[in-house]
N, C-alpha and C positions, 0 to 999 in steps of 0.2 A: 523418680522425679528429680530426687538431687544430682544423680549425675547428670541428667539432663541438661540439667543448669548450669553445669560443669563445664560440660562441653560445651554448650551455648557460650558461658562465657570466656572459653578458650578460643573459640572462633572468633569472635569478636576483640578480644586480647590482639590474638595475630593478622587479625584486619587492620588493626589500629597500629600496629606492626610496620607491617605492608604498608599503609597507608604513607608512613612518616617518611619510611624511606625512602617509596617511589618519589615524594614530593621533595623527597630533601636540596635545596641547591646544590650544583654538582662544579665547582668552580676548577681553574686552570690550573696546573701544577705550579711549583712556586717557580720552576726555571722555565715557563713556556717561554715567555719570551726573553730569556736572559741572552746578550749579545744582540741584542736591537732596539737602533737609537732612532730611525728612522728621519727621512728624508722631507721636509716640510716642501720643496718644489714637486716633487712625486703626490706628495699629501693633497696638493692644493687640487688634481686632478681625482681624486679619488674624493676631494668636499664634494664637486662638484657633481661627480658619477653619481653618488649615495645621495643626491639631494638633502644636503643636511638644513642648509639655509631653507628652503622650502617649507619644514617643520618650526624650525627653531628660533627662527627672524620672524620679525613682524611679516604679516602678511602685505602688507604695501610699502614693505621697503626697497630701498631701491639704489644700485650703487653699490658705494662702502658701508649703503646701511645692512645691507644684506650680510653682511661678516659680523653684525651684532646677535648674536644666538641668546639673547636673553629669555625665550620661549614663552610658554603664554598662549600657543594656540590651541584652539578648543578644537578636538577631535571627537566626533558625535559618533557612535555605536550602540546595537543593540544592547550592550551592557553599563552603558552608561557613559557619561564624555569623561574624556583622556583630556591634560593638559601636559603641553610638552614642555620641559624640565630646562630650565637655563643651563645652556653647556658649554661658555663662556669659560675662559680663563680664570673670572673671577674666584678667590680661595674660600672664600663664603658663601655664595651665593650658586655658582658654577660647579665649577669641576676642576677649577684650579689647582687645589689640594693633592686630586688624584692623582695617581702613580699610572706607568705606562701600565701594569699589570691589572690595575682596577679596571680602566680602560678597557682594555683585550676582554678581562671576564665580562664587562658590559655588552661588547661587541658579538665576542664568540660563544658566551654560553647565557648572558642574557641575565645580570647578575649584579646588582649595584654594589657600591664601597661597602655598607654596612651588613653585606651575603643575600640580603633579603631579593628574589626575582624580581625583577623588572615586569613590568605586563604588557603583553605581547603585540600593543598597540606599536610601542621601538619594535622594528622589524628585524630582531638578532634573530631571528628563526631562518631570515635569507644572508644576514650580516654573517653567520654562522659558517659558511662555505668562502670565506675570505681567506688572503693566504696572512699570516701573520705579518710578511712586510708589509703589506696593503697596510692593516690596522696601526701600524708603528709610524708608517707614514702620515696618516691620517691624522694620529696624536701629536707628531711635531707639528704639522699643518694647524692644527686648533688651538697650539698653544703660542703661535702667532697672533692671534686675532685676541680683539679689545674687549678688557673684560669689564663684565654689564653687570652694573648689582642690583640687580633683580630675581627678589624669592621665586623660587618655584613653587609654581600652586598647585595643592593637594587634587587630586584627581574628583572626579563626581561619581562613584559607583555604589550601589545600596548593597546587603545584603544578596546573597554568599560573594558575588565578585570583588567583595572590600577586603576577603581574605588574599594577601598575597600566596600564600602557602600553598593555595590550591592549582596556582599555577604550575607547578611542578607536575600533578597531574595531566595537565593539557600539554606540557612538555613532554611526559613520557606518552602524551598519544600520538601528537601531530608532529611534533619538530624532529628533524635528521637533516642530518648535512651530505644526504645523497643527490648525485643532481637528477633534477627528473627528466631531463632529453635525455639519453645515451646514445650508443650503437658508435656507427663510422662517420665522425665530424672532424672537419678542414681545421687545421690551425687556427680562421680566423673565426670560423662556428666556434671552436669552443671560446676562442676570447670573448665573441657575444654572449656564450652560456652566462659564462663570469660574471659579465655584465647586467646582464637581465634575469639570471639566477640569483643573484649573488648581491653585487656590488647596488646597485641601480633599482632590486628587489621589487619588478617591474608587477611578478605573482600577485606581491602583498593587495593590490587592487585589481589583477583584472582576471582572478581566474577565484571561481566560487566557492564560499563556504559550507560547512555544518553548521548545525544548530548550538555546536558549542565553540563555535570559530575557527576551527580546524579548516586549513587547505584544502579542496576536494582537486591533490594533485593528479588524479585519474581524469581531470578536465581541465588539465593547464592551462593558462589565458583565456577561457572561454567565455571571458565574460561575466557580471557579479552585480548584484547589487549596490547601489552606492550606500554607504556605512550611513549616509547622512537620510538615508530613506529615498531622495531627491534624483530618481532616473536610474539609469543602469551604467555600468562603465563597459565599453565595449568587448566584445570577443575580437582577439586580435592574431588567434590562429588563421590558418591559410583558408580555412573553410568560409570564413566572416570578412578576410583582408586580405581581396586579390591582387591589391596593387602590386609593385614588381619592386625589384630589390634598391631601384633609381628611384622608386617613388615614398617608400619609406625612410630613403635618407634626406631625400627633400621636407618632406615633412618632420621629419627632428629637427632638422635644421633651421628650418623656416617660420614651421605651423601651418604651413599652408598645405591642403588637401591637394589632389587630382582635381578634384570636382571646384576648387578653389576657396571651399571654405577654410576656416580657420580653426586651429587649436583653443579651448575656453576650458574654463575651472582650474583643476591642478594641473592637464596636462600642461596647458601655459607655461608652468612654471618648470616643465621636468623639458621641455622647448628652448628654454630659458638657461638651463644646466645642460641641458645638450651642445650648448654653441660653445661652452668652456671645453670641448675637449677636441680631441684630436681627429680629423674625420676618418681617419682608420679604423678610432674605436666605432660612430656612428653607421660606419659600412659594418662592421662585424656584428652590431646588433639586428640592421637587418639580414645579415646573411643564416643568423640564427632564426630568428621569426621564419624564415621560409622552410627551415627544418623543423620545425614545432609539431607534433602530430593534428592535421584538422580535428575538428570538434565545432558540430552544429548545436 
């Protein structure tokens, strides 16, 4: 019997082992980005990709108010509501303080100034597949804009999701920075990958989860529930969206359907950050959608 106990509590020893380490935050090297100062006119194209405003601005702002990232929006999931973090210049309240490095770990592995993970509500799980000028660009771009001092409020989750720690876990299940189309794609398919992989993090909402909010990248876009309970968000592979490669760029462009409806809810807003960018990018996004593997 006493060895039994022994070993029992050597297994459990080296669970708790395992455990620390799998979850440990895994941050950037201290030179990831050393030699990059980044371009805030580049930057300003890559706010707009990443829908940052769309999270972080009030939701009825409009204008120059949309360059106020003072956050505050109440993001509803099954684990409980997210509030998004003022990421404003401001050095108190924002992210003013931060260093481009803090930054990048936010971005690429998901990881705030004080080491503690982020939750997975910020989308670095797609942020993650960015190339480090993108991110350094980004940083000069944000550190143009007016800073709001406005606390960020503490998120709303109960028990176990109040643990951050545990996230490290869901990071070694679900997060990789592989892309999930591969095979033989045109220049401008993969610049769409980038974009709706990546940058744009198009996944985050339209392709289904697990029970513990893991991607179910084996049904890319296919479709998902709305996090708010409130409908479904569409399957937007070729099986669900026959439109053609002229009707998808109309529609970011526009909001306006084939059929002539309109864009409503968030996509409005990602309609709205679509018209800042270049229609090069907007064509390569859909030239990507039409490579997408179907899924009914």
């Amino acid at each position: 019997m006493g060895r039994l106990l022994m070993l029992l509590a050597g297994l459990v020893a080296a669970g708790l082992v395992a455990f620390w380490v799998i979850t440990a935050p895994d941050p950037l090297p201290d030179d990831a980005m050393a030699g990059l100062k980044g371009d805030a006119s580049r930057g300003e194209l890559v706010f707009w990709a990443g829908g940052c405003a769309s999270c972080h601005a009030d939701p009825q702002a409009k204008g120059a108010d949309q360059l106020k990232l003072g956050g505050g929006q109440r993001l509803e999931s099954a684990f409980g509501t997210f509030l998004t973090p003022n990421i404003s210049p401001d050095p108190t309240h924002g992210i003013g303080a931060w260093t481009l490095h803090d930054f990048a770990d936010a971005m690429l592995r998901g990881i705030r100034k004080d080491g503690a993970h982020l939750y997975p509500a910020f989308p670095y799980s797609s942020y993650d597949k960015m190339t480090k000028g993108d991110v350094a660009d980004l940083w000069a771009y944000l550190r143009t804009l007016p800073p709001v001092a406005t606390p960020s409020q503490p998120h709303e989750l109960s028990f176990p999701f109040s643990i951050r720690r545990l996230v490290g876990g869901y990071n070694f299940l679900f997060v990789s920075t592989d892309w999930v189309v591969t095979g033989d794609l045109t220049p401008v398919e993969e610049r769409g990958r980038y974009l709706v992989e990546a940058v744009s993090h198009c996944g985050q909402c339209h392709t289904p989860r697990n029970a513990l909010g893991g991607m179910q990248t084996g049904r890319w876009l296919a479709g998902a529930a709305n996090p708010d309970g409130k409908g479904r968000i569409p399957n937007i592979t070729p099986a669900a969206l026959s439109w053609s490669r002229a009707d998808i760029v109309a529609y970011l462009s526009t909001g306006l359907t084939p059929e002539f409806d309109s864009a409503g809810g968030h996509m409005a807003y990602v309609v709205e950050n679509m018209g800042h960018l270049p229609k090069s990018d907007v064509e390569a996004i859909a030239a990507y959608l039409k490579k997408v593997p179907p899924m009914k």
